[in-house]
C-alpha positions in Angstrom: -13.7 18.7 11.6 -13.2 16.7 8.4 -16.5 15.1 9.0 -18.5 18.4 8.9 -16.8 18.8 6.0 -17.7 16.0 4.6 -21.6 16.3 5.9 -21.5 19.7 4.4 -20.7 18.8 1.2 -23.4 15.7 1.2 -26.1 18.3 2.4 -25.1 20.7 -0.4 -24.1 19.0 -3.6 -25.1 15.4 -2.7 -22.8 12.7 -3.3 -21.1 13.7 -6.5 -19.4 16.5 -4.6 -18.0 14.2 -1.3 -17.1 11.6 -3.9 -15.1 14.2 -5.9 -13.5 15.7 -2.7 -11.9 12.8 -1.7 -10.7 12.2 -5.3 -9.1 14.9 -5.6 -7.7 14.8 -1.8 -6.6 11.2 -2.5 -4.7 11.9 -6.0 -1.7 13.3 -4.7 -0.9 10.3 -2.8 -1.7 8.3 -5.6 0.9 10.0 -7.6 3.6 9.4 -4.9 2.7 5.4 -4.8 3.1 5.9 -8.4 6.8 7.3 -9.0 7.4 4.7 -5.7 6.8 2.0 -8.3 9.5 3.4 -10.8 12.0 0.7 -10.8 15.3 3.5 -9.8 12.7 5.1 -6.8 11.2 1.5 -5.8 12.7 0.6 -2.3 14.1 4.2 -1.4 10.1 5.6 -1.0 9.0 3.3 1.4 9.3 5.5 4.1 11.2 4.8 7.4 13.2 1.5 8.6 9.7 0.9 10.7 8.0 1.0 7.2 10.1 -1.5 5.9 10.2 -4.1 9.3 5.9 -3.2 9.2 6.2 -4.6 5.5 8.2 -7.8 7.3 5.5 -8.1 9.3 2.8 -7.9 6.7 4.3 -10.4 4.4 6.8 -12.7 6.5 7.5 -14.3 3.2 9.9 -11.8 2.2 12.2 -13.6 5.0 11.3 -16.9 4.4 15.5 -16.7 3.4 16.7 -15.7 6.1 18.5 -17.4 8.8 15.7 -17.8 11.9 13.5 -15.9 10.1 10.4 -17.3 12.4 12.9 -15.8 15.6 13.0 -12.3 13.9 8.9 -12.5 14.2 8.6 -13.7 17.0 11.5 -11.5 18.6 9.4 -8.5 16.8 6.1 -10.1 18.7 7.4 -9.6 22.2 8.9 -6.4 21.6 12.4 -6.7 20.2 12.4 -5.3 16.7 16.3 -5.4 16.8 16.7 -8.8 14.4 14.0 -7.2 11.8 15.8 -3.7 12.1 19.3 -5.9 11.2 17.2 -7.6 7.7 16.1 -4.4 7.0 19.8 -2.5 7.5 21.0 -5.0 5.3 18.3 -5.8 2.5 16.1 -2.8 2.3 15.3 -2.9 -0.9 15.3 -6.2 -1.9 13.1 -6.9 1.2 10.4 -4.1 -1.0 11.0 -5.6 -4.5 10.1 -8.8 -2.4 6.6 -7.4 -1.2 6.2 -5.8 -3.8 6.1 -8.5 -5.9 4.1 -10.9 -3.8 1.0 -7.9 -4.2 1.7 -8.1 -7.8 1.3 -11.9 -8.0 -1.4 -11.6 -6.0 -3.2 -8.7 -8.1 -2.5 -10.9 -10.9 -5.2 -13.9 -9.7 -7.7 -10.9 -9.4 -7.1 -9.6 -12.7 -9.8 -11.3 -14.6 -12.4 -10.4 -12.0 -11.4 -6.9 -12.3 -11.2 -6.4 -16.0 -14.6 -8.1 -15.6 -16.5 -5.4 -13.5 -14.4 -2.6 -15.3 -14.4 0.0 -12.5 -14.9 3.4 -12.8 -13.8 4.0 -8.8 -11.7 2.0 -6.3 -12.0 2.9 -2.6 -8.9 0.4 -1.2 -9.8 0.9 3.0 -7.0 0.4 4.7 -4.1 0.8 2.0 -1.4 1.1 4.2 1.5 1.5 1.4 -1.5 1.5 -1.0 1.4 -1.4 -2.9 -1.8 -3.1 -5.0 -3.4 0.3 -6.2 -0.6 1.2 -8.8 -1.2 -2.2 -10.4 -5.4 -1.4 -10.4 -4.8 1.7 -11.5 -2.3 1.1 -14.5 -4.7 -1.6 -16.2 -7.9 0.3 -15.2 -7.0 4.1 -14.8 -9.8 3.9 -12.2 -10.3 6.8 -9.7 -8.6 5.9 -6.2 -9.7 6.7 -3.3 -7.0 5.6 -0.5 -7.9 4.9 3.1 -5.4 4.0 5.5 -6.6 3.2 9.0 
């Protein structure tokens, strides 16, 4: 269905009109990834516990502290999410302020490149917590258009 929609709105207004639907379908998530990065809200947004041990998963660095912290993945691997579940009971959100801040670090080494091409409009394809966009969007105030897969 959303891809007739989509069609439709190529066929009859061209690409200016799909581009600005999917602004303007994409802004209200933008604003919750936004107040997420509020320090008092940061690491109470995330979502579920599963958010938080997918987030482990992403960035295994966050646990690089942690006693067998190579056992919780691998333990999380062959289907036992019970040790990432525990870090996650008991370091929520310093676990997020962790990831969190590797993206930022990260976002900073592409900084130059992006003040460089000064964009107008950001498409990030598969977001998943969409973490990088607020940092884009605060030093750009680009459109963004998120995509999770």
């Amino acid at each position: 269905m959303q891809g007739l929609v989509a069609f439709a709105l190529f066929l009859g207004s061209g690409f200016a009109a799909l581009q600005g639907a999917a602004v303007s379908i994409g802004t209200p998530f933008m604003l919750v990834v936004l107040i997420m990065c509020y320090p008092p809200v940061a690491g109470t947004v995330v979502g579920t516990r599963e958010d938080v041990v997918n987030l482990i998963m992403q960035r295994s660095e966050i646990i690089h502290d942690q006693p067998r912290s190579a056992k919780t993945i691998s333990s999380w691997i062959a289907g036992d999410s019970r040790p990432a579940a525990s870090l996650v009971d008991n370091n929520r959100d310093e676990l997020v302020r962790r990831a969190a801040a590797i993206i930022y670090l990260e976002y900073q080494q592409l900084r130059g490149t992006i003040a460089d091409c000064a964009p107008q409009a950001s498409a990030d394809i598969g977001c998943g917590y969409a973490i990088f966009d607020p940092f884009l969007w605060r030093d750009t105030a680009c459109k963004l258009v998120l995509i999770d897969l």
